[in-house]
C-alpha positions as CSV (number, residue, x, y, z in Angstrom):
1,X,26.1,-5.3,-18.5
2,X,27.7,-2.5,-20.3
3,X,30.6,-2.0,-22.8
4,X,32.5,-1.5,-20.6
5,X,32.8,-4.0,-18.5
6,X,35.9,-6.1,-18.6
7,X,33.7,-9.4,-19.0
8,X,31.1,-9.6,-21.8
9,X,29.2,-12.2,-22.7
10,X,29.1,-13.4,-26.3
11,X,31.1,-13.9,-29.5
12,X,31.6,-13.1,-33.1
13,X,31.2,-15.0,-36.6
14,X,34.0,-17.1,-38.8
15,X,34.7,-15.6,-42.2
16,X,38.6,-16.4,-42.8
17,X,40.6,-19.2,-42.1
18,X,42.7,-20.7,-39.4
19,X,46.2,-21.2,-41.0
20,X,45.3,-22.4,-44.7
21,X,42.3,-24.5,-43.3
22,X,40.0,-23.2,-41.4
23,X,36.2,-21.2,-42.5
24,X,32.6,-20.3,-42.8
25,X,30.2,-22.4,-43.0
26,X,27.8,-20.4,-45.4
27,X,24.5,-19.7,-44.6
28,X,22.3,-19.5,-47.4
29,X,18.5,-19.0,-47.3
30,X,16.4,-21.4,-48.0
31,X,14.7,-22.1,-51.1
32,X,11.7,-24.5,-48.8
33,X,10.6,-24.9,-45.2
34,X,13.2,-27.7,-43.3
35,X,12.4,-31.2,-44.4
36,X,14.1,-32.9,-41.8
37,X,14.8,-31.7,-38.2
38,X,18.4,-33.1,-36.5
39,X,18.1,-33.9,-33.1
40,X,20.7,-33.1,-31.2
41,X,22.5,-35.4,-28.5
42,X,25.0,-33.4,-25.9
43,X,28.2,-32.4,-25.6
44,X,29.8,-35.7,-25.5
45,X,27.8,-37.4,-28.6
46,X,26.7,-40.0,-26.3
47,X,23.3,-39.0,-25.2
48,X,24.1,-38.6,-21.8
49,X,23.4,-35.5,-20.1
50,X,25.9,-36.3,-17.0
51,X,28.9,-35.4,-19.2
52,X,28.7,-31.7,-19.6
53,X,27.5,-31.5,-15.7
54,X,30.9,-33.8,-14.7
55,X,32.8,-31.4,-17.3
56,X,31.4,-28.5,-15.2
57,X,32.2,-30.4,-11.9
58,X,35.7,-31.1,-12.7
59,X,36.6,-27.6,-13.3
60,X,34.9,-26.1,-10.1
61,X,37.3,-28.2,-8.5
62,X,40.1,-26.6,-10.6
63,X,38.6,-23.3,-10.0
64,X,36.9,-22.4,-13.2
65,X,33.6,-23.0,-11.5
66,X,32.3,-19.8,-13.9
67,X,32.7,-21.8,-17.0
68,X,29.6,-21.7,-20.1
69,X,28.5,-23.7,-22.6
70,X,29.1,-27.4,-21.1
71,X,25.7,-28.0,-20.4
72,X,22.4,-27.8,-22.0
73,X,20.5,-26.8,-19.0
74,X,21.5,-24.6,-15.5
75,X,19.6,-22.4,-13.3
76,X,16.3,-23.5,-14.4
77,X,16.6,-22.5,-17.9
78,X,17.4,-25.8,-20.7
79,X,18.0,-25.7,-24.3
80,X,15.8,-27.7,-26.5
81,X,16.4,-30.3,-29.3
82,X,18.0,-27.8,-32.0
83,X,15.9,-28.8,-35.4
84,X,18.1,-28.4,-38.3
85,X,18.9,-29.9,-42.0
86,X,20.0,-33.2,-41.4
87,X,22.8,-33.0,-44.3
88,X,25.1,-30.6,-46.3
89,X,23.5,-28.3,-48.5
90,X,20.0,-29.2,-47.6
91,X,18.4,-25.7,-47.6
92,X,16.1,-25.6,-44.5
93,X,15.5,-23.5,-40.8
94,X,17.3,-24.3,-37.7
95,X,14.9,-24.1,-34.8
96,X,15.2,-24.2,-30.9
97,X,13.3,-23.2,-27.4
98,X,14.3,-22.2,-24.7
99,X,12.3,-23.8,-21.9
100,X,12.4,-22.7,-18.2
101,X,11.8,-25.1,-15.3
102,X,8.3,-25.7,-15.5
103,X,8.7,-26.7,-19.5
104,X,7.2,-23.5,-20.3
105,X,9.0,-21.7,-23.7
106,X,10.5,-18.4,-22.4
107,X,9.6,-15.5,-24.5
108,X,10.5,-12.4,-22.7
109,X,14.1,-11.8,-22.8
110,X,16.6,-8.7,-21.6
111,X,18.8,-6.8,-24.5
112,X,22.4,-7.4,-24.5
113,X,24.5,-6.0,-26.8
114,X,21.6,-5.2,-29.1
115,X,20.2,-8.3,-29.2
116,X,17.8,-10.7,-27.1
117,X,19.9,-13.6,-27.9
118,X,23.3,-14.5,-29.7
119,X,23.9,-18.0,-31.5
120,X,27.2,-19.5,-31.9
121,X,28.0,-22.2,-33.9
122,X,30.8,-24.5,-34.6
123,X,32.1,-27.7,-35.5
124,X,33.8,-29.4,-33.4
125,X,37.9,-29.0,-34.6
126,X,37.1,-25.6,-34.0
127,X,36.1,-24.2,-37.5
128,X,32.6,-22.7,-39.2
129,X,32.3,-21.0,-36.7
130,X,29.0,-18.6,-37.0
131,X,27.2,-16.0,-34.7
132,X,24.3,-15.2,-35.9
133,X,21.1,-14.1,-34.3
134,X,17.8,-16.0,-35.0
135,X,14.3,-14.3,-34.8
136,X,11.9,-15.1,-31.6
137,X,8.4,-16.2,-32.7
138,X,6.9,-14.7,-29.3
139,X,3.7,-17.0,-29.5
140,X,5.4,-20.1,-29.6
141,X,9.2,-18.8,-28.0
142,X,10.6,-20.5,-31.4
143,X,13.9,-19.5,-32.2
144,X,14.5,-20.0,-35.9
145,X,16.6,-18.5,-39.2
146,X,17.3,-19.8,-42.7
147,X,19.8,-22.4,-42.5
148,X,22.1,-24.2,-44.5
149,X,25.4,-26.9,-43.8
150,X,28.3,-26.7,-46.6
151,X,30.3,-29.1,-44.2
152,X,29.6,-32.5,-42.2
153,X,30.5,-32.8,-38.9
154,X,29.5,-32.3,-35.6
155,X,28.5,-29.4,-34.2
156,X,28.2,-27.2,-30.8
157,X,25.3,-24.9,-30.7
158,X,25.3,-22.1,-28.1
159,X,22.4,-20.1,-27.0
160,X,24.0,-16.9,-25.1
161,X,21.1,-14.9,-23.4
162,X,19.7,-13.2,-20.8
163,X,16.7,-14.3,-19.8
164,X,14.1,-11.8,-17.9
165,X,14.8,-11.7,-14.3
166,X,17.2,-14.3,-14.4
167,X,21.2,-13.9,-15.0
168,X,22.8,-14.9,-18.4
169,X,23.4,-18.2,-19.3
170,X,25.2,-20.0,-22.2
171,X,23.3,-23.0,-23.0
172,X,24.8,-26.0,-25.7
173,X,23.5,-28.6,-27.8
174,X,25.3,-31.2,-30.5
175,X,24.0,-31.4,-33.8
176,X,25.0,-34.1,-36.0
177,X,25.6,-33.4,-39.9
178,X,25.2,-36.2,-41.8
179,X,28.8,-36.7,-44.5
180,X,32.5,-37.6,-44.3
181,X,34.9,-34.9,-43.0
182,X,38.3,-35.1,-42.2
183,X,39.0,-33.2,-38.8
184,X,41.4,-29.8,-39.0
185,X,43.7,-29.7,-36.2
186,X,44.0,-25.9,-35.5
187,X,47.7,-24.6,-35.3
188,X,49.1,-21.8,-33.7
189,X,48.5,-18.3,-34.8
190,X,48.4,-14.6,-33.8
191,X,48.3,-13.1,-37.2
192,X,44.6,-13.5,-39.4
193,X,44.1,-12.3,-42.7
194,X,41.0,-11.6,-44.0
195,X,39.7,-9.4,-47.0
196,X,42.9,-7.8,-47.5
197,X,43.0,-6.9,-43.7
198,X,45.4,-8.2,-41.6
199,X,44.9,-8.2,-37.5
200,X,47.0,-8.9,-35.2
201,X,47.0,-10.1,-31.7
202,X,49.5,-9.5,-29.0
203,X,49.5,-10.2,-25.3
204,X,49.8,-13.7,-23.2
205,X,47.3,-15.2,-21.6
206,X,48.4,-16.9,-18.2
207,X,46.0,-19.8,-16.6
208,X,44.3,-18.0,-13.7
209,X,44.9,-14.5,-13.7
210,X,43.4,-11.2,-16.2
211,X,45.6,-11.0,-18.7
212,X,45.4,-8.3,-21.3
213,X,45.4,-8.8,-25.4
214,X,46.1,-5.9,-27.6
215,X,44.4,-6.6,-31.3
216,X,46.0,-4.4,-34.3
217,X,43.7,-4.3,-37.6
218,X,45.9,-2.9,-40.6
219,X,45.5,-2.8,-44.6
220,X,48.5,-2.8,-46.6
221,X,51.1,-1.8,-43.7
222,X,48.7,1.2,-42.5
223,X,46.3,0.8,-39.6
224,X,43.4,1.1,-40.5
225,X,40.6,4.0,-37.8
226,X,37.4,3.3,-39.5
227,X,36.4,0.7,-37.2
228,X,32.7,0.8,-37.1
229,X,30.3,0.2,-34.0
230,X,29.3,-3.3,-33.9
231,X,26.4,-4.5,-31.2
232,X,27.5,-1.9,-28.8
233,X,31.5,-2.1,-29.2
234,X,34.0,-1.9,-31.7
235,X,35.1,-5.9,-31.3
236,X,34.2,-8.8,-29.6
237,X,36.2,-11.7,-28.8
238,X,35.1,-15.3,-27.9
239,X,37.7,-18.1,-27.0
240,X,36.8,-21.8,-26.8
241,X,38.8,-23.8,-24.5
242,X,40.4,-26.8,-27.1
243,X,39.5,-29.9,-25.6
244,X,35.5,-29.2,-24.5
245,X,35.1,-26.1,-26.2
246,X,34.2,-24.7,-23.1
247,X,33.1,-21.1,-23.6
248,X,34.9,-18.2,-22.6
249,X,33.8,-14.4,-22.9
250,X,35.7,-11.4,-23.6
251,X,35.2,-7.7,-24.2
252,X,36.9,-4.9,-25.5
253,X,37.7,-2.7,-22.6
254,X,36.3,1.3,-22.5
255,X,33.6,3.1,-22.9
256,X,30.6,1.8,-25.7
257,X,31.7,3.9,-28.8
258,X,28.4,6.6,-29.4
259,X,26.8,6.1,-32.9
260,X,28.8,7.5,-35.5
261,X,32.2,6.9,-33.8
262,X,35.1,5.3,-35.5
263,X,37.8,4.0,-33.7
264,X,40.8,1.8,-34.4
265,X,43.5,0.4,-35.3
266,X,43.7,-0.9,-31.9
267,X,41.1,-2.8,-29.8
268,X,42.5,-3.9,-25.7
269,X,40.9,-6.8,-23.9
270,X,41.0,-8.2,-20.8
271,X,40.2,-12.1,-20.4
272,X,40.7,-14.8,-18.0
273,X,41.5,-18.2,-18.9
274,X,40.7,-20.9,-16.1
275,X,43.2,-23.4,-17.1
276,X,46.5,-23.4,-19.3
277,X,46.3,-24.9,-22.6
278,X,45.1,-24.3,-26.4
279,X,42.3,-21.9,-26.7
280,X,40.5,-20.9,-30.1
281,X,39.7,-16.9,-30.4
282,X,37.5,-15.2,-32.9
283,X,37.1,-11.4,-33.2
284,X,34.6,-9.5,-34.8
285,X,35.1,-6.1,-36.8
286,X,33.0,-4.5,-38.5
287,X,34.1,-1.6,-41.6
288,X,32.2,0.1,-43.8
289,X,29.0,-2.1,-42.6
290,X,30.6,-5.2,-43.2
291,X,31.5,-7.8,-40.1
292,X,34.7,-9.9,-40.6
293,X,36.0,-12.1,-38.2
294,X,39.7,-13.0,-37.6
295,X,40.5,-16.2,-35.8
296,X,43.3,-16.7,-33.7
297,X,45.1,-19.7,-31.9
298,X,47.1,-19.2,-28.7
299,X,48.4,-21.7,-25.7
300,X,47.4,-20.1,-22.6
301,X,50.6,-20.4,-19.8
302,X,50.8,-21.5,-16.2
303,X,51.5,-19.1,-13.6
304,X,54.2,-20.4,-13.0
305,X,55.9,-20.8,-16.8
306,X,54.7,-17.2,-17.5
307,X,57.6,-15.0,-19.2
């Protein structure tokens, strides 16, 4: 797929807060291998892999059919038990395969966006979020990076990728992280700030139909033009569908900036959300070599309550 497709297909890292509340999740290398690998159940914490597929189900029926990230297996390809610390701030490695239909660990994967695969993790209120990209062991198709938890919860792990010959997939697990936690109910917002940036987001998204978002990046009233290239474009946006996280790509719309370019303050997307409600959205700059990621809450409209 290139940049410029209206559609792209992964997302971007937490680094600031939703409201007063929400943030990273650090990641911190580890100081020893993993001592304890989490298992992880699915989507609904229950064990049961029917869930995600009747998630799935329910909105073909509602015409969002197109929907990732509610299952942990489709079109042959499933994602395995995710091995991870078991606790917060247990240095370790979080691990994963993906297996095709025969059981087989895949290990021959197609470049998107400068990278074989994308990981995206979050808890499941919505915050620590991460994107990150793990490194393929192409022996054993292990999947693995230094990992550490700085809060308990439970957690959605999505593996976006392309596998060779096949079309892209977003696969999810749940990881369990052993503490208390109080949950953060995410509130409204279409103003981030975030090392001394602010970013804005204009636009409404209506249920059912492309609707175009306009994100502003500014630094002290001025906008700021030094956006950097940053996995092929010059922002990426992911929305989670509140409720089942469902997972919904976006991508900036144009051309994919050449090496060198800068660009800025503005970045236009198109996206498509399959249902009203509450979605989550994180966008990923990157200045000066540095990726931050503003988060965003917005309530997607109904066709028919559209202003």
């Amino acid at each position: 797929m290139n940049a410029g497709g209206r559609l792209g297909v992964y997302g971007a890292g937490l680094v600031v807060a939703f409201g007063a509340a929400f943030g990273l999740a650090a990641l911190v290398a580890p100081e020893r291998p993993a001592e304890a690998g989490q298992e992880s159940s699915e989507m609904n914490g229950h064990g049961h892999d029917e869930a995600p597929e009747t998630a799935a189900h329910d909105d073909a029926a509602h015409g969002g059919a197109d929907l990732k990230g509610l299952s942990l297996s489709a079109a042959g390809y499933t994602l395995s038990e995710v091995e991870a610390p078991a606790s917060v701030s247990e240095a370790g490695t979080l691990a994963f395969r993906i297996l095709d239909d025969h059981g087989d660990p895949v290990t021959e994967y197609v470049t998107e966006h400068d990278k074989d695969l994308h990981l995206i993790v979050v808890r499941s209120d919505g915050s620590r979020f991460q994107h990150v990209h793990p490194v393929l062991d192409v022996k054993t198709g292990v999947w693995s990076l230094p990992w550490q938890w700085t809060d308990a919860g439970s957690y959605r792990v999505y593996a976006d990728f392309t596998a060779e010959g096949a079309d892209g997939l977003t696969l999810t697990r749940t990881v369990e992280v052993a503490g208390s936690y109080a949950a953060i109910v995410p509130q409204s917002a279409t103003t981030a700030q975030v090392d001394g940036y602010t970013v804005s987001l204009e636009g409404e998204i209506v249920a059912g139909s492309a609707s175009e978002l306009t994100l502003s990046v500014s630094r002290d009233g001025q906008p700021v033009t030094t956006l950097e290239p940053y996995l092929g474009a010059f922002g990426h946006l992911v929305a989670l569908r509140q409720g089942d996280l469902a997972y919904l790509h976006v991508h900036p719309e144009g051309a994919e900036p050449a090496d060198g370019e800068t660009g800025g303050p503005d970045i236009a997307f198109v996206a498509q959300a399959p249902t009203a409600g509450r979605y989550l959205l994180y966008l990923d700059f990157q200045i000066d070599g540095q990726v931050r990621t503003a988060p965003f809450v917005v309530d997607a409209a109904s066709a028919a309550h559209a202003h």
